[in-house]
C-alpha positions as CSV (number, residue, x, y, z in Angstrom):
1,X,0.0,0.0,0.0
2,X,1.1,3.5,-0.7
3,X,0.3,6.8,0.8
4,X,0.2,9.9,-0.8
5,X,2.3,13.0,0.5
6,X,1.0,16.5,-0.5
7,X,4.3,18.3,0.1
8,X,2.7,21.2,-0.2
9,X,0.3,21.2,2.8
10,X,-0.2,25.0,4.1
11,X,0.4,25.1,7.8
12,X,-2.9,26.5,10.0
13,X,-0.2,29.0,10.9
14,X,0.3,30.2,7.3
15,X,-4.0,29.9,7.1
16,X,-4.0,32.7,10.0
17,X,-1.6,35.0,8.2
18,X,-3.8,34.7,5.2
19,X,-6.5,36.5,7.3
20,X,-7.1,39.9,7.4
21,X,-6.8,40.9,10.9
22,X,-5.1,37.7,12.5
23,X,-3.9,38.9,16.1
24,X,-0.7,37.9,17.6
25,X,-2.6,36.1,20.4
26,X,-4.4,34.1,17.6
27,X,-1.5,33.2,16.3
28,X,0.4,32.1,19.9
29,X,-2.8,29.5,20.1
30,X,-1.3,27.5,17.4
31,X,0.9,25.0,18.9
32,X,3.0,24.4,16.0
33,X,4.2,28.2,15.8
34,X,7.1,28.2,17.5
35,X,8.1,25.3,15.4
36,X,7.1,27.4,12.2
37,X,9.3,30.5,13.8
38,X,12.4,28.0,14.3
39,X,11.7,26.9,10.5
40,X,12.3,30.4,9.7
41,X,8.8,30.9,7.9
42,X,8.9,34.6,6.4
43,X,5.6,35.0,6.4
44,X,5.3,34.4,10.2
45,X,8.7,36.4,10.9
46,X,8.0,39.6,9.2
47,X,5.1,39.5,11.2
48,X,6.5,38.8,14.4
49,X,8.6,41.3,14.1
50,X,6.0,44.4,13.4
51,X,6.6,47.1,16.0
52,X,3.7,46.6,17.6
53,X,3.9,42.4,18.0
54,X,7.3,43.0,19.2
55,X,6.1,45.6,21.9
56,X,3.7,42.8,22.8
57,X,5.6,39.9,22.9
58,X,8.4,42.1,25.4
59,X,5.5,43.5,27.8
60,X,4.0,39.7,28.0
61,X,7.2,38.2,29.4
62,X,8.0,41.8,31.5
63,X,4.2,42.2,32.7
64,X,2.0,40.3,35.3
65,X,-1.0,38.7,33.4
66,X,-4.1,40.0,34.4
67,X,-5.4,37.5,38.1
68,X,-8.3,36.8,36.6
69,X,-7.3,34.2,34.0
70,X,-7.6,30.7,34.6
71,X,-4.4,29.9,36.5
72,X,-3.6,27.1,33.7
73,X,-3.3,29.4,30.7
74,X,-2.2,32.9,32.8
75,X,1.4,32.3,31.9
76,X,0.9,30.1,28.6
77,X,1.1,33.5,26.8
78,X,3.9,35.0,28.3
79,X,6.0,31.2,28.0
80,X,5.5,31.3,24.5
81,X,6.2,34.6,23.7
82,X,9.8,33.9,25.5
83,X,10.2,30.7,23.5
84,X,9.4,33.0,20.3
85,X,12.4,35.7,21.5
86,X,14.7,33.7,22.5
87,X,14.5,31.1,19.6
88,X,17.8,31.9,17.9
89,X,16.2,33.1,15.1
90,X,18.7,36.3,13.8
91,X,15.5,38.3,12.4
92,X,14.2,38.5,15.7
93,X,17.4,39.0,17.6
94,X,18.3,41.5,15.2
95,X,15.1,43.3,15.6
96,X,14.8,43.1,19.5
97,X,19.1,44.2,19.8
98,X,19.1,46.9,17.5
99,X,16.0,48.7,18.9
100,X,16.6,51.0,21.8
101,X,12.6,51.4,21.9
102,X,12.2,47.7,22.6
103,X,15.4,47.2,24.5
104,X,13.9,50.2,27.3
105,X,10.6,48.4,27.1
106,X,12.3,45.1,28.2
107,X,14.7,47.0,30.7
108,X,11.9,48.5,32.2
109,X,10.9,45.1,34.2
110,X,13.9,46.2,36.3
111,X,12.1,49.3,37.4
112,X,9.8,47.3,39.9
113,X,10.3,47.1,43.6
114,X,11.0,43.5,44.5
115,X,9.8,40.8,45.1
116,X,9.8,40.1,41.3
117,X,7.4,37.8,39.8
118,X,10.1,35.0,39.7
119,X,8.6,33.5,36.4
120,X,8.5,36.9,34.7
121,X,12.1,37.0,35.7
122,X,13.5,33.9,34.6
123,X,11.8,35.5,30.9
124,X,13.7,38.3,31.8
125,X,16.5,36.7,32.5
126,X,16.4,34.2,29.0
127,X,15.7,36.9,26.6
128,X,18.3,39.4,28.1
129,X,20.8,36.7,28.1
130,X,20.0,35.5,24.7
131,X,20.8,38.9,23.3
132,X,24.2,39.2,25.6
133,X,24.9,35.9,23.1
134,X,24.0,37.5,19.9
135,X,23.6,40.7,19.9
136,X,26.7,41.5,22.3
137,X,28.4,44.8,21.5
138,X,25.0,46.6,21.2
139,X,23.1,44.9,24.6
140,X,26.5,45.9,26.6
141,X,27.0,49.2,25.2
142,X,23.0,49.9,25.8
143,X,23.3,48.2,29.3
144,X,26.2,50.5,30.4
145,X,24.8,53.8,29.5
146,X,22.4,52.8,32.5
147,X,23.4,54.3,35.2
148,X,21.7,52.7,37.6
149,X,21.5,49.4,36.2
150,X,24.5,47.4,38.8
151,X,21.7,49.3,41.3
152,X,18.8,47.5,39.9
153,X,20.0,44.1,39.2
154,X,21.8,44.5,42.9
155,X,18.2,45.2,44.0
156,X,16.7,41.6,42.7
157,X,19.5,39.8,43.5
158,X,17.5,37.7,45.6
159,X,15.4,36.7,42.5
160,X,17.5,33.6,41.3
161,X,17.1,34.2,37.5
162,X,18.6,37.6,38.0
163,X,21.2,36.5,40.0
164,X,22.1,34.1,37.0
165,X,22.1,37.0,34.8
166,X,24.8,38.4,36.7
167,X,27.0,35.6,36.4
168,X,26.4,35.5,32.6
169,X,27.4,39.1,32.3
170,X,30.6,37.8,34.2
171,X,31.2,34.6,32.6
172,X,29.6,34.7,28.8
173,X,30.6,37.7,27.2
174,X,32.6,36.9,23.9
175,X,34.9,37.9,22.5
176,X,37.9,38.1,24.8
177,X,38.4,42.2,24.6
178,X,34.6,42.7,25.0
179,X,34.9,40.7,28.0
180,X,37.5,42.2,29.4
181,X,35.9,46.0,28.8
182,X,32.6,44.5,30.9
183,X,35.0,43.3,33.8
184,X,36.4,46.7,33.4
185,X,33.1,48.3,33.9
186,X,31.9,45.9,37.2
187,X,35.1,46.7,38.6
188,X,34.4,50.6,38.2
189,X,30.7,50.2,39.2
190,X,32.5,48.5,42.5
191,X,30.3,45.1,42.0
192,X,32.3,42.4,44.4
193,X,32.1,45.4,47.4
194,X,28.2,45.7,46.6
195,X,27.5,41.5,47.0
196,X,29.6,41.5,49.9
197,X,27.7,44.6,51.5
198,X,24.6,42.3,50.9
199,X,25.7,39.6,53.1
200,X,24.7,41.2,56.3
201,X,22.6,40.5,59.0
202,X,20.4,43.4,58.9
203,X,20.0,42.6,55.1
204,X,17.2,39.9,53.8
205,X,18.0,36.6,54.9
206,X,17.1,34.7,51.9
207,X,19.3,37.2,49.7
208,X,22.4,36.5,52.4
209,X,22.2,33.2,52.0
210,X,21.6,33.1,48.5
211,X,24.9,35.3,48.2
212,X,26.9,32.8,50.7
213,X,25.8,29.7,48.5
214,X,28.4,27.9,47.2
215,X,26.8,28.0,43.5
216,X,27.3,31.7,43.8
217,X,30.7,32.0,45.2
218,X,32.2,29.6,42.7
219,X,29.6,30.3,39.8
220,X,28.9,26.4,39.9
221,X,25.8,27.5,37.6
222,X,27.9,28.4,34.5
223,X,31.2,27.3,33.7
224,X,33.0,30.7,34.7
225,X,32.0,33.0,36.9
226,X,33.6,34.8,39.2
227,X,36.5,32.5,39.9
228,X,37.1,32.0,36.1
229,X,37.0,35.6,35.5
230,X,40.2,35.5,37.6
231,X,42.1,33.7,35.1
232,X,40.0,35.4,32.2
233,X,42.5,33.7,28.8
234,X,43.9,36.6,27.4
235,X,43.8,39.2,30.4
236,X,46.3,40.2,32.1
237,X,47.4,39.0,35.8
238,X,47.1,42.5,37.0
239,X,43.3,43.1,35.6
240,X,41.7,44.8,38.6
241,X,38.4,42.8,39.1
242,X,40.6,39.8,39.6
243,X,42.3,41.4,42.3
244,X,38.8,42.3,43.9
245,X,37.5,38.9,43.5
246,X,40.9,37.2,45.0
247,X,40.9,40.0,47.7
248,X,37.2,38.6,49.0
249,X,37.2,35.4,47.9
């Protein structure tokens, strides 16, 4: 017996498109659409990455969903929309790195006093370290002209996905020189001194003893971290964060 393959089958994604008004939310109900995104269909990118769905997709993984919803689907919206950032797809990279508008709207989840929704964080935390990995020189350069972004992330430390985020800026910057100008920078902004300030007994005791874990003294969570950073190939012995780090650690 033989079956017959139509090659050509048009995915129910690609049947939304075709619609006049299809909404992004529509289109996030289809289960095969982060598949389609991976496969790179055009149609689907170029309209992922309208200003508006963009602005949508960053304030669903930055914003609490409204209480409301049933508790099963309040976060199926935002989950995907993270999948769809941080799916290694360069259009979208490309489109979310190079726009200062959607960079601010993403950087604003920082703004908040904590606790941080820690789900909305890891998000956060995935689509801001995705970019760190491909879209580098621009996320650092953006990152540093926040001037009171070592503040903020200090601030959530107690949030475990931001926590990792700070090790990833430490560890996961490439290339070697780029690196090296980030160590620079948490060296100047005084970063070791500020942890070490948080492990105090008048501070949090959850954020103490996050600090004084193991997997954050020795950045067991990434291969680096702040004991690699001490021996950073390519830098030199008398790089000043090392001394810092050596100093306390």
């Amino acid at each position: 017996m033989f079956w017959k393959f139509d090659l050509n089958t048009t995915s129910h994604v690609d049947k939304l498109l075709d619609k006049e008004h299809v909404t992004l939310q529509e289109l996030m109900d289809e289960d095969d659409i982060l598949q389609e995104c991976k496969a790179q269909n055009q149609k689907l990118l170029d309209f992922l990455c309208r200003q508006q769905c963009m602005e949508e997709l960053v304030n669903l993984i930055t914003q609490d969903p409204p209480q409301d919803m049933e508790e099963k689907v309040r976060f199926k919206y935002p989950n995907t929309a993270c999948e769809l950032l941080t799916c290694d797809v360069p259009q979208i990279s490309d489109r979310l790195g190079e726009d200062e508008s959607l960079l601010n709207l993403l950087y604003d989840f920082l703004d908040q006093e904590p606790p941080l929704n820690p789900l909305l964080a890891s998000f956060f935390s995935k689509t801001i370290g995705n970019l760190i990995a491909r879209k580098t020189e621009q996320v650092i350069m953006f990152l540093k002209k926040k001037e009171k972004f070592i503040s903020q992330l200090l601030k959530h430390i107690g949030t475990s996905a931001l926590m990792d985020l700070l090790l990833r800026l430490v560890s996961c910057v490439e290339p070697v020189g780029l690196r090296q100008e980030v160590l620079h920078w948490l060296n100047e902004e005084k970063i070791i001194q500020r942890i070490v300030a948080l492990i105090h007994p008048h501070q949090d005791e959850d954020v103490s003893a996050m600090l004084t874990e193991p997997t954050f003294l020795h950045g067991h969570t990434h291969p680096g971290s702040w004991k690699t950073c001490c021996c950073v190939k390519g830098a030199s012995h008398s790089f000043p964060l090392k001394r810092t780090i050596r100093y306390f650690l």
